[in-house]
C-alpha positions, 0 to 999 in steps of 0.5 A: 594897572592892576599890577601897580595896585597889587604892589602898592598894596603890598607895600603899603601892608608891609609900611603898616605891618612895620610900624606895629612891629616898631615901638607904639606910642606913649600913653599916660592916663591920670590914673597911671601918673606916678607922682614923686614928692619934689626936691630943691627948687621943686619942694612941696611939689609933686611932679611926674615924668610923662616922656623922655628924661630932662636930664638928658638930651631930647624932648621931655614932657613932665607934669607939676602938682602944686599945692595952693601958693607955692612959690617958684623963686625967680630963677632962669633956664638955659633952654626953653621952657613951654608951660600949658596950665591944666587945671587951677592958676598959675601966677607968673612973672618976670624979673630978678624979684617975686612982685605979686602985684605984677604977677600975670594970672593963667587959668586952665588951658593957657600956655606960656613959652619963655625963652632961654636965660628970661629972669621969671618967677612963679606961683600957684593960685589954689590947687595947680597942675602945669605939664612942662615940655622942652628939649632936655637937659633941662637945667634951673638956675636960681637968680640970687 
């Protein structure tokens, strides 16, 4: 018996020893967020990469800072689109055109998950911060 525990130990230190030997963890707190200014659909945005690459394969975690009342305009992904909201609102829609009335309010702390080629819309109500995840790469389609 003693035997089994000496080998289960030591393998469970060599298991242990490989990890930390491997690639750690990724770890971005607020103030190492390198924020870039937005471009084409994401004008008057700021944005930052928090893991992976979205235009290419595999996951991706990326973070929006719009300013009050900017607008998404309806367009479509070909992948799917996980929103959490993490500070201010985000007004968000569905359909072919911006409709503020029937646009659904996420304050703080909601999620949204849109699946693929759903025609929607958004906005910013006040300051707002969105992280978005998905599978890359990820693509916007704006609908005309």
């Amino acid at each position: 018996m003693r035997t089994f525990a000496l080998i289960a130990a030591l393998t469970l230190s060599l298991v242990c020893a490989g990890r930390a030997a491997g690639p750690g963890p990724t770890i971005v707190t607020p103030d190492k967020i390198h924020w870039q200014a937005g471009t084409g659909a994401m004008k008057g945005a700021q944005y930052a990469v928090l893991y992976g690459d979205p235009s290419k394969a595999g996951y991706f975690a990326v973070r929006l800072l719009m300013p009050d009342g900017l607008v998404f305009a309806p367009h479509v992904h070909a992948e799917q689109e996980n929103v959490t909201v993490i500070s201010g609102t985000l007004l968000v829609g569905l359909g072919d055109k911006v409709d503020k009335a029937k646009m659904l309010a996420l304050q703080a702390g909601s999620f949204v998950s849109v699946p693929p080629n759903l025609h929607h819309y958004a906005m910013s109500k006040g300051v707002t911060v969105v992280e978005i995840t998905g599978v890359g790469p990820r693509t916007m389609t704006a609908i005309h």
